[in-house]
KOLGUPA-317958 format. One record per residue (C-alpha): residue number from 1; x, y, z. Coordinates in Angstrom, 3 decimals, always signed. Example, Ala and Ser with C-alpha at 12.3 -4.5 7.8 and 13.67 -1.06 7.14 Angstrom:
<pts>
+------+----------+----------+----------+
: resi :        u :        v :        w :
+------+----------+----------+----------+
:    1 :  +12.300 :   -4.500 :   +7.800 :
:    2 :  +13.670 :   -1.060 :   +7.140 :
+------+----------+----------+----------+
</pts>
This chain:
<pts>
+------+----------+----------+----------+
: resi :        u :        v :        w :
+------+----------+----------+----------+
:    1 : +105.172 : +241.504 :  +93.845 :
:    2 : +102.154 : +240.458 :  +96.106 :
:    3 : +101.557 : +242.655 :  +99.628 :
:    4 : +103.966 : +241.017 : +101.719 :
:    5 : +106.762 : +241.666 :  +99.487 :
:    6 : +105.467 : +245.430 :  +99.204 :
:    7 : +105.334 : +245.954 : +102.812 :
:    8 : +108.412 : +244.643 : +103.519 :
:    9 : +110.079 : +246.592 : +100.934 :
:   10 : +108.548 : +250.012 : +102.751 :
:   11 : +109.388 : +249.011 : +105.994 :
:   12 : +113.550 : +248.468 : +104.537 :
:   13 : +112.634 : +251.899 : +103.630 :
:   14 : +111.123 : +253.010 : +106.929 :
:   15 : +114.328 : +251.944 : +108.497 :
:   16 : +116.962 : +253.608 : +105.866 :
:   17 : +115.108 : +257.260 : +106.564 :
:   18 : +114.858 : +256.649 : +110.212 :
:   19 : +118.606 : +255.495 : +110.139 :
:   20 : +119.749 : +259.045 : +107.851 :
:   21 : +117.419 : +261.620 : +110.480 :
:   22 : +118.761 : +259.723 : +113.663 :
:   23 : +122.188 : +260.518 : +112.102 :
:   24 : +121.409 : +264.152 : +112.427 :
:   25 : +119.453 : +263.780 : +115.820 :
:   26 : +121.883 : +261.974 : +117.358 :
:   27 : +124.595 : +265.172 : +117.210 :
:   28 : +122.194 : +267.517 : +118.874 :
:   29 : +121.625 : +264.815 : +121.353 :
:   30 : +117.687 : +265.011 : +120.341 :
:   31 : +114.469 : +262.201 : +120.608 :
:   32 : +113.232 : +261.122 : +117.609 :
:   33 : +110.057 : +260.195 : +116.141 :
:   34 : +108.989 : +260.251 : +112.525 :
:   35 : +106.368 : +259.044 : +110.202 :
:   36 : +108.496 : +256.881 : +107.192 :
:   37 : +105.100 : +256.171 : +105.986 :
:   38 : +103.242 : +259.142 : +105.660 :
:   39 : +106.499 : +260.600 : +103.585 :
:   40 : +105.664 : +257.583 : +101.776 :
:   41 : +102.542 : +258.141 : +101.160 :
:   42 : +102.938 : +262.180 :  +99.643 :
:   43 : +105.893 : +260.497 :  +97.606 :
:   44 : +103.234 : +258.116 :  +96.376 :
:   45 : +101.190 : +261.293 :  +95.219 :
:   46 : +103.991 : +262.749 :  +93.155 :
:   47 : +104.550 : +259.274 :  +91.876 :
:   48 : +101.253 : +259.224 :  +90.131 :
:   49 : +101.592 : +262.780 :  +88.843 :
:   50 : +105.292 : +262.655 :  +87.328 :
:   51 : +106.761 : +260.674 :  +84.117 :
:   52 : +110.118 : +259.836 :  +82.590 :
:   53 : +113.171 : +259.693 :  +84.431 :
:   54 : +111.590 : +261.237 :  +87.344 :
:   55 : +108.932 : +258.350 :  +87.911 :
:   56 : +111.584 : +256.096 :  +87.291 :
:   57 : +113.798 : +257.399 :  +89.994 :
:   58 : +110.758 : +257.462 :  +92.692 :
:   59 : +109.842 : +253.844 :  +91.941 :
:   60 : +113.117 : +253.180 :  +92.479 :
:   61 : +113.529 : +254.706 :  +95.767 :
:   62 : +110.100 : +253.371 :  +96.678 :
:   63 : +111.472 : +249.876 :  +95.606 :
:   64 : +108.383 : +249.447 :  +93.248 :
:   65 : +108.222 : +248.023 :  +90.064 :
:   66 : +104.954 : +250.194 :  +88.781 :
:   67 : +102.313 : +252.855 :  +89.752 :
:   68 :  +99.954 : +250.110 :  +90.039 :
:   69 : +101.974 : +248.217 :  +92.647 :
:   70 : +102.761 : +251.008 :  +94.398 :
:   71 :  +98.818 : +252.173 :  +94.419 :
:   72 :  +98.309 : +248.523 :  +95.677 :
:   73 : +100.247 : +248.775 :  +98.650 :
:   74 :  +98.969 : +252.331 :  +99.833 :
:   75 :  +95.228 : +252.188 :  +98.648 :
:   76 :  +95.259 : +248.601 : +101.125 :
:   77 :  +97.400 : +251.072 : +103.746 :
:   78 :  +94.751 : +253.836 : +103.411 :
:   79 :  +91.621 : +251.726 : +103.716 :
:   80 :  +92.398 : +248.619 : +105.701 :
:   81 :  +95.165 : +248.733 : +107.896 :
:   82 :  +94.222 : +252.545 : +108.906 :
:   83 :  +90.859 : +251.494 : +109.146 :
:   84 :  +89.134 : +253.083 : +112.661 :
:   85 :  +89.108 : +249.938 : +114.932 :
:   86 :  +88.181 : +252.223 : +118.106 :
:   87 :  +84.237 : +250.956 : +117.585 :
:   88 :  +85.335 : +246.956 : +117.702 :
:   89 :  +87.497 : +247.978 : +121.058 :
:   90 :  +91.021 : +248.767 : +119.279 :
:   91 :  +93.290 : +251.412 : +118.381 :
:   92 :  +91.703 : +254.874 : +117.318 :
:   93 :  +93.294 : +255.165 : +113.502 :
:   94 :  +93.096 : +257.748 : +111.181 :
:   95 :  +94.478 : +259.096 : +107.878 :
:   96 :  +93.760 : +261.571 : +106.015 :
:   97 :  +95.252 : +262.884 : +102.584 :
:   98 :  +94.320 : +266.385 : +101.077 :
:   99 :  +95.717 : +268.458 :  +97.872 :
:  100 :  +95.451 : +272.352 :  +97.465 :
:  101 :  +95.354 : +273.216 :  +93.802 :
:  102 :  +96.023 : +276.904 :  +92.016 :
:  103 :  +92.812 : +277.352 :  +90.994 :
:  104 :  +93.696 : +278.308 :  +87.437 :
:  105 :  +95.485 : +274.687 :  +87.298 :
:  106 :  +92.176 : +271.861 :  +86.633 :
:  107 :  +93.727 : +268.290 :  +87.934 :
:  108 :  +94.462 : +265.844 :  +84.886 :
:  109 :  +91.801 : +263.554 :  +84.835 :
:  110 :  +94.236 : +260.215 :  +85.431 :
:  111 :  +95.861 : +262.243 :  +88.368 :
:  112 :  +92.594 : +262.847 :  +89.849 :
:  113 :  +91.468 : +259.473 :  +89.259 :
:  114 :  +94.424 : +257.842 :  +91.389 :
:  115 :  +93.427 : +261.126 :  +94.313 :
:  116 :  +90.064 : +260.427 :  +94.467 :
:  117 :  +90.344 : +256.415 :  +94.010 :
:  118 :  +93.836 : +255.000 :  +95.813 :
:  119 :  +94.769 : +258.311 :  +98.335 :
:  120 :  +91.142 : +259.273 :  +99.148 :
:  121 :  +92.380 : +262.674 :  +99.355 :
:  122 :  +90.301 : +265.805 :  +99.646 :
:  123 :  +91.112 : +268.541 :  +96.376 :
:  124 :  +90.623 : +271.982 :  +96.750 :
:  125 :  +90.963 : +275.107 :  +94.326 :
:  126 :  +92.911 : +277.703 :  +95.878 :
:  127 :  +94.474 : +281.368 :  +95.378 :
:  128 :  +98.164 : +280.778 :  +95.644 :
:  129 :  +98.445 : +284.320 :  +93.427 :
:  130 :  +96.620 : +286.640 :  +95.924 :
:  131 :  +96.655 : +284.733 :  +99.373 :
:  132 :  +99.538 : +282.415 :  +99.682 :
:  133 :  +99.857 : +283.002 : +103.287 :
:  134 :  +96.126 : +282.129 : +103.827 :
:  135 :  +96.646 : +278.724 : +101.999 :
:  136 :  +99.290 : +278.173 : +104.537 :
:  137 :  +96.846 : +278.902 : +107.643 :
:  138 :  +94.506 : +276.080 : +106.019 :
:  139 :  +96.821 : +273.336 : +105.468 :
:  140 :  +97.491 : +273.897 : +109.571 :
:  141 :  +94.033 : +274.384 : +110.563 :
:  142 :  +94.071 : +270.734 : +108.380 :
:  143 :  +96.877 : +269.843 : +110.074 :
:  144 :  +95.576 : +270.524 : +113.441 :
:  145 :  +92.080 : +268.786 : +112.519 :
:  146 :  +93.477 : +265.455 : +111.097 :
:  147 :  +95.653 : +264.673 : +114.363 :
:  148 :  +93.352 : +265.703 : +117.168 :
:  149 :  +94.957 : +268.867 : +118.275 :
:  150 :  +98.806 : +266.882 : +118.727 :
:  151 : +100.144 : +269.264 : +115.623 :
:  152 :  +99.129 : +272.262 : +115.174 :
:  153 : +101.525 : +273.559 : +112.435 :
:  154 : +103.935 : +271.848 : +109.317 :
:  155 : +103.987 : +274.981 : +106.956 :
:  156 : +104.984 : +278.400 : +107.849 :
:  157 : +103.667 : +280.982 : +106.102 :
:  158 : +106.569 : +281.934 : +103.720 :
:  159 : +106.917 : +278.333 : +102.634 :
:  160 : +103.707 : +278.869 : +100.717 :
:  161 : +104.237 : +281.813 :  +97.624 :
:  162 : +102.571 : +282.879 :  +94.258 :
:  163 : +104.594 : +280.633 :  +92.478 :
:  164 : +103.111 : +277.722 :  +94.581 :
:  165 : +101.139 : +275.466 :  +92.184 :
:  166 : +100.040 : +272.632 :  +94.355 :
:  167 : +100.369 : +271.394 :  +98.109 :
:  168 :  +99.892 : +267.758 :  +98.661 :
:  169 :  +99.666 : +266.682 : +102.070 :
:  170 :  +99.646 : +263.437 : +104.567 :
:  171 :  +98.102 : +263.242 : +108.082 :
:  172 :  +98.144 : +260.038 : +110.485 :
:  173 :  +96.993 : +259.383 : +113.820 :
:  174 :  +96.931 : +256.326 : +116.287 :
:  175 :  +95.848 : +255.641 : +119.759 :
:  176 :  +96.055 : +252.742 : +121.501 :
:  177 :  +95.643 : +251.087 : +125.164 :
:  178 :  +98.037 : +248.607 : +126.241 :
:  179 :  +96.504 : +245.184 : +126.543 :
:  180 :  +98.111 : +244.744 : +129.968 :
:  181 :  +98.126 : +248.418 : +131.616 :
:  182 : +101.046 : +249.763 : +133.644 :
:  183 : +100.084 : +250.273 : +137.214 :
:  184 : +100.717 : +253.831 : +137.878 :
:  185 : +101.633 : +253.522 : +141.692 :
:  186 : +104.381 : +251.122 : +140.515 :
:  187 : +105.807 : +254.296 : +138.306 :
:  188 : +109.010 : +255.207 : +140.113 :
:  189 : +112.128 : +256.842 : +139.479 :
:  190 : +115.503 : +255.104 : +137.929 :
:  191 : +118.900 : +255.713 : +136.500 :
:  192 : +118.588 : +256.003 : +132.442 :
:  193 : +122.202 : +256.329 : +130.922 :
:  194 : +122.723 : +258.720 : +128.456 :
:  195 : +124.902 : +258.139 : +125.139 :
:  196 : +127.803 : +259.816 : +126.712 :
:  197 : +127.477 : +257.700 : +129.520 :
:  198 : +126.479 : +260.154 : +132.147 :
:  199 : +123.337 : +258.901 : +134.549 :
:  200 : +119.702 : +261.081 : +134.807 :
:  201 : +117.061 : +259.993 : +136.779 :
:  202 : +113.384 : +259.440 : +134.892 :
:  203 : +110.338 : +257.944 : +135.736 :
:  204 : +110.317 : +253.859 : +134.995 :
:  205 : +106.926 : +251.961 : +134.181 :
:  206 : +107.176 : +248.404 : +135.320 :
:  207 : +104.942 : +245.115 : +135.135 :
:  208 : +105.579 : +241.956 : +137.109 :
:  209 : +103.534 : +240.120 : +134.406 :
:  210 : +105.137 : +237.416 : +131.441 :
:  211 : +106.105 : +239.835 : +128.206 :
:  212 : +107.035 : +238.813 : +124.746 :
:  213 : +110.603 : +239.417 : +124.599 :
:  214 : +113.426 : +238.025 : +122.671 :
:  215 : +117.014 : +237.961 : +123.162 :
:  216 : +119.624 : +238.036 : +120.009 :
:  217 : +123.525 : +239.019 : +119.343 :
:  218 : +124.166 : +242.161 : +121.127 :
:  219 : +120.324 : +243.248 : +121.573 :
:  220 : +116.785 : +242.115 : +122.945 :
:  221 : +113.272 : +242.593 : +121.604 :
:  222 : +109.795 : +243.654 : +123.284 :
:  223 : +106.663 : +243.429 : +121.729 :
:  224 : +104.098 : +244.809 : +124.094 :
:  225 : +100.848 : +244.511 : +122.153 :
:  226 :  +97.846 : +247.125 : +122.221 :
:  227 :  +94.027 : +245.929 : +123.102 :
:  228 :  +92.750 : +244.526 : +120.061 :
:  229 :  +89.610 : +244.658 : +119.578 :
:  230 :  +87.455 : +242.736 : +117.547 :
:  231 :  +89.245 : +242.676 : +113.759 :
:  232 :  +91.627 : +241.053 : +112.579 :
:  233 :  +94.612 : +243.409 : +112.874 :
:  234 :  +96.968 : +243.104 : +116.125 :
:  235 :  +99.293 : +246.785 : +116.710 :
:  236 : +102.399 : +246.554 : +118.966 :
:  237 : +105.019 : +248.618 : +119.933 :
:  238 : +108.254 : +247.460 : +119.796 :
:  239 : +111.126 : +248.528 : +121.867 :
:  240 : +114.777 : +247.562 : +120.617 :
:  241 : +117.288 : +247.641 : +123.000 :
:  242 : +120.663 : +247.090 : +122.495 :
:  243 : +122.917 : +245.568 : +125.381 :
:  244 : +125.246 : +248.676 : +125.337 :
:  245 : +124.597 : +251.363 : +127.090 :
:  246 : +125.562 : +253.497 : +123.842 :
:  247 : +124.793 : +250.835 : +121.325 :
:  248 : +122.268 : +252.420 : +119.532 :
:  249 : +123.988 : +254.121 : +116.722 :
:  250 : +125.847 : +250.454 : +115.757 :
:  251 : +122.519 : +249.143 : +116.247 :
:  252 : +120.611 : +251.521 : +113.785 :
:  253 : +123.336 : +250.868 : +111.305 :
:  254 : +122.424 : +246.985 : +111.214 :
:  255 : +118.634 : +247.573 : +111.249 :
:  256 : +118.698 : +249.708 : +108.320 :
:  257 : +121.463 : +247.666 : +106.245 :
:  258 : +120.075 : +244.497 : +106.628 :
:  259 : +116.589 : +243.463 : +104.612 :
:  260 : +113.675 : +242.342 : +106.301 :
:  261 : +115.296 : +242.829 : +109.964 :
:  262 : +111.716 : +242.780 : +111.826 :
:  263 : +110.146 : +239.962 : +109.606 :
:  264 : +112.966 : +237.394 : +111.747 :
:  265 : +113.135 : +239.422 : +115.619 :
:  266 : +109.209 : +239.333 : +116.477 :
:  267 : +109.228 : +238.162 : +120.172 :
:  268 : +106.203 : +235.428 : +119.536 :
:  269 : +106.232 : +233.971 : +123.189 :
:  270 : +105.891 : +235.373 : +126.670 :
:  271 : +108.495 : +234.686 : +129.111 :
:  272 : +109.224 : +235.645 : +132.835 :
:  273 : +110.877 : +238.736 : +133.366 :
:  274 : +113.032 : +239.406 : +136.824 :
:  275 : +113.649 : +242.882 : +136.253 :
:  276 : +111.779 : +244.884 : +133.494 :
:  277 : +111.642 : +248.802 : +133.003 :
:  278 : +110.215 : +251.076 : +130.766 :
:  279 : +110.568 : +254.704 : +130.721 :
:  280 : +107.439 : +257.154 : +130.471 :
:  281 : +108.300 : +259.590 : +127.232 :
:  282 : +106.514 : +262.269 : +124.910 :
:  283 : +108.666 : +263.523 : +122.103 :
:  284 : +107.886 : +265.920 : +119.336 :
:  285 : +110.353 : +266.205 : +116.450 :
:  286 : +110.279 : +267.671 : +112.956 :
:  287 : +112.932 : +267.711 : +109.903 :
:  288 : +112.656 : +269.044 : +106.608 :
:  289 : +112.564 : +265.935 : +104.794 :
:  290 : +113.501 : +267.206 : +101.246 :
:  291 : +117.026 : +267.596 : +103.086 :
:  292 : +117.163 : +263.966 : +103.760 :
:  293 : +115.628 : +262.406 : +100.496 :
:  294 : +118.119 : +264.039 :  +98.340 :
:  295 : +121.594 : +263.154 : +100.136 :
:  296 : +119.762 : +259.559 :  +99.560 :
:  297 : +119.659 : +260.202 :  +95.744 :
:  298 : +116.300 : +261.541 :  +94.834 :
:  299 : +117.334 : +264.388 :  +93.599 :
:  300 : +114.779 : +264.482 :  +90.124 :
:  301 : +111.363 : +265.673 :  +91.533 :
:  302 : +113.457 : +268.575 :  +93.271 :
:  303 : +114.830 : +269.503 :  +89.591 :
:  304 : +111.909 : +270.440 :  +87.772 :
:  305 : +110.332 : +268.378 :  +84.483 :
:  306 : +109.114 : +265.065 :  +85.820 :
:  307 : +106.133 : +266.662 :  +87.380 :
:  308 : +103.686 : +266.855 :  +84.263 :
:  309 : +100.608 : +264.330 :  +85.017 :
:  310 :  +99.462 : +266.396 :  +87.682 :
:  311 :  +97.818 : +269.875 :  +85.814 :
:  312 :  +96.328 : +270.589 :  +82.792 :
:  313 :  +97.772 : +273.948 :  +81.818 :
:  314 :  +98.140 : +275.862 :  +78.986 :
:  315 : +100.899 : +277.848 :  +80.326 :
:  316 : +104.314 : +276.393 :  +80.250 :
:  317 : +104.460 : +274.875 :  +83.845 :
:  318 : +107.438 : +273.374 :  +84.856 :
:  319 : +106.299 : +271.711 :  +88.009 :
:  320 : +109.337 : +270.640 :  +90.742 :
:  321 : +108.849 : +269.544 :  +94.491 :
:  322 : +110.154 : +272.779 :  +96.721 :
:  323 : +110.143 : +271.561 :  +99.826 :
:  324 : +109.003 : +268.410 : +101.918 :
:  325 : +108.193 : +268.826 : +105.522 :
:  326 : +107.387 : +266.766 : +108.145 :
:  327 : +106.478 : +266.575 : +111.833 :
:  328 : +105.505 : +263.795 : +114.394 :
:  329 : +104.460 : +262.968 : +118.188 :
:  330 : +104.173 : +260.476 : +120.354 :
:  331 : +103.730 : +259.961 : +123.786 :
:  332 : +103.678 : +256.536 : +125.857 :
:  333 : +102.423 : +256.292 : +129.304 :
:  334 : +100.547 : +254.179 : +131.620 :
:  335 :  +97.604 : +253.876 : +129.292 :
:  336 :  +99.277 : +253.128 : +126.070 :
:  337 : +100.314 : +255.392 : +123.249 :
:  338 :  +99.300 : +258.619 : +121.241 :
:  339 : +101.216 : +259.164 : +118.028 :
:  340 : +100.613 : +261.489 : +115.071 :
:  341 : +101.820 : +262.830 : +111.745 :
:  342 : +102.082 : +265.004 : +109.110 :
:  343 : +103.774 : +265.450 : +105.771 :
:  344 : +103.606 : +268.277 : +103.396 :
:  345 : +105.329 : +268.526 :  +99.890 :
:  346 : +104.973 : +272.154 :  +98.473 :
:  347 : +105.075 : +271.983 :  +94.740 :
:  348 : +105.861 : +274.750 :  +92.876 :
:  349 : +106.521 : +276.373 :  +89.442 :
:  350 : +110.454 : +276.691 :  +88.276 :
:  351 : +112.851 : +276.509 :  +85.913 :
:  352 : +113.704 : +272.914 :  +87.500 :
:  353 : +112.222 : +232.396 : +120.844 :
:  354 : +113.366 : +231.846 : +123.997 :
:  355 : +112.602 : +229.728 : +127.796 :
:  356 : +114.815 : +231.104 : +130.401 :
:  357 : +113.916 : +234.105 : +132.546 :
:  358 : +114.722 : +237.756 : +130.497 :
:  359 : +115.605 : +240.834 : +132.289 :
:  360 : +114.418 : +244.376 : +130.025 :
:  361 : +115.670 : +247.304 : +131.875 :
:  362 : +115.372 : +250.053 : +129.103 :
:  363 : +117.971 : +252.442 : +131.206 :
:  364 : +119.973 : +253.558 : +128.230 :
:  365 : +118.908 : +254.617 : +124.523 :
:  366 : +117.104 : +252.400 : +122.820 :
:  367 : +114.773 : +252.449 : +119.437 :
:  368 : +110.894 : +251.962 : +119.386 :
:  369 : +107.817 : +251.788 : +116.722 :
:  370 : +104.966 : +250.926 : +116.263 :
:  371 : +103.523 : +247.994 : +113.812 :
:  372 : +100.663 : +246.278 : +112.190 :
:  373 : +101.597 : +242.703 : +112.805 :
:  374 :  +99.364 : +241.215 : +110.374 :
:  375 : +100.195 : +242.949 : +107.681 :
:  376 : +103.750 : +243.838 : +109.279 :
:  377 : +103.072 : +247.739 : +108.360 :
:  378 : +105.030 : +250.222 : +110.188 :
:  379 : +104.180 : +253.142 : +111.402 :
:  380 : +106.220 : +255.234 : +113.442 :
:  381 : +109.628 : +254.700 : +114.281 :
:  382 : +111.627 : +256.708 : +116.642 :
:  383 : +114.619 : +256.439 : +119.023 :
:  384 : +114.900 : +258.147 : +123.219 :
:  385 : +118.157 : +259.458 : +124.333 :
:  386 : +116.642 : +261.031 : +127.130 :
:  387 : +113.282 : +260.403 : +128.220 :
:  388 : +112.827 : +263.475 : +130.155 :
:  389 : +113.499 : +265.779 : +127.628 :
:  390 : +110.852 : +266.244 : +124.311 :
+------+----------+----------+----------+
</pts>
């Protein structure tokens, strides 16, 4: 399977989580935003530390064929398309991987190799015996660190316990100008219709200027790309809209049934726009993602035996995944966006194209994220209900 194939594979998966927590969201009425990839990428960790039936089942659910494919894919994500292009004039990028170890527990060697080699993570010997609860305070002061202050906390301090073994955790962070910046005087209030139908009024960007935007069956497009800089990679954001006002659900069902959906709705061409708005939002949401990854059948790293090519022990671990947590933000303005993210798996010890004129008026819910285009890597992915509420 060569790159392409790999990325379009994760985003399929991107799309299937995104459609499963908007499920939930969408009862309680909640924004959404969430990181498919950095779950992604701590799955990829426990892929390269489990064996048997267990491996099998993550490759599976990662639709790879091997470790080594799947290494491909996220060693390229880790150092090229998270690359920092903020010195050539682009996007600020970071990511950051880290593992806390019991300190009685020394790495296996091939485990350590893949850490070190594909995930670039930072290891570090800890006392999950005697000060559990201090573990927990690092992996937030981490947390905080790795996305500039925009989360400050993914574990509380009972998740963490003396019969944690191991915490392996995921941290991403973008920020990006628009190419073409929103003039803020033109900000104004407008009508945005909720799901249920009943009007609120929020704050509207809005741009007189040609946009990429596409129009298909029941839903448009826009791409609204971020200043580039001097590599090769080009980010957007896209906003999916569909043409009823509570459309979205139906919508999400169809993105995340239907392979490579993106790959064929990129908006390639500017056209004239008569009427376009874009509401101003900021959204913080968080899930427990373990929740989520079993009702979609991975169920065999949560049972305990699958997890032995991560320790050396002499003690009869029997390694399972606990918990999986995860967290994200984003907020879009004027300027552009600010996104961030973090995943953390505790692992413990157990018994187991178009020419005429396009209106955009985003006044109902709609679905965003935000992409690589070269390499067609996504990001974040997320959904408004109502902008004015986070």
């Amino acid at each position: 399977m060569d790159l392409h194939e790999s990325v379009s594979s994760q985003t399929d998966i991107s799309f299937m989580l995104a459609k499963h927590v908007f499920s939930n969201a969408v009862k309680g009425h909640t924004n959404l935003v969430l990181s498919p990839l950095s779950i992604q990428i701590v799955l990829g960790l426990i892929v390269a530390g489990s064996n048997g039936p267990t491996q099998d089942q993550l490759l599976s659910f990662l639709k790879s064929k091997s470790i080594d494919e799947l290494n491909s894919l996220y060693s390229h994500i880790v150092s090229v398309v998270f690359a920092d292009g903020s010195p050539n004039g682009g996007p600020r990028l970071s990511i950051a991987n880290g593992i806390w170890i019991d300190q009685r527990l020394p790495l296996k060697p091939s485990f350590k190799q893949v850490v070190d080699n594909v995930y670039k993570a930072a290891s570090e010997y800890v006392d999950f015996q005697n000060k559990a609860a201090e573990v927990a305070d690092q992996v937030n002061q981490w947390t905080k660190m790795k996305t500039n202050g925009l989360i400050q906390q993914i574990l509380d301090r009972d998740a963490v316990d003396n019969m944690t073994r191991l915490i392996l955790a995921n941290a991403l962070y973008f920020k990006g100008e628009w190419n073409e910046k929103f003039d803020i005087s033109e900000t104004k209030d407008h009508e945005f219709h909720l799901l249920d139908g009943l009007p609120i009024r929020a704050p509207f960007m809005t741009s007189k200027k040609k946009q990429y935007i596409a129009a298909f069956n029941g839903f448009k497009v826009l791409r609204l790309p971020y200043k580039q800089g001097t590599d090769t990679r080009c980010f957007s954001m896209y906003f999916i809209l569909p043409d009823a006002h509570d459309g979205l659900p139906a919508l999400f069902d169809k993105i995340s049934t239907e392979p490579g959906f993106l790959n064929h709705r990129v908006p390639l061409r500017k056209v004239s726009v008569s009427k376009f708005l874009i509401p101003k939002f900021k959204i913080t949401f968080e899930f427990e993602a373990s929740d989520i990854l079993k009702g979609l059948g991975l169920t065999l790293p949560f049972c305990g035996g699958g997890l032995t090519e991560m320790v050396d022990s002499t003690l009869p671990e029997n390694l399972s995944v606990s918990k999986v947590f995860h967290k994200s933000f984003i907020e879009v303005n004027e300027e552009g966006t600010e996104a961030a993210a973090v995943t953390a798996s505790v692992i413990m010890t157990t018994s187991f194209i178009i020419e005429k004129e396009i209106d955009f008026v985003a006044d109902h819910p709609f679905l965003f994220l935000i992409r690589d285009n070269t390499t067609g890597v996504v990001l974040f992915i997320g959904s408004v209900l109502n902008p004015l509420t986070g």
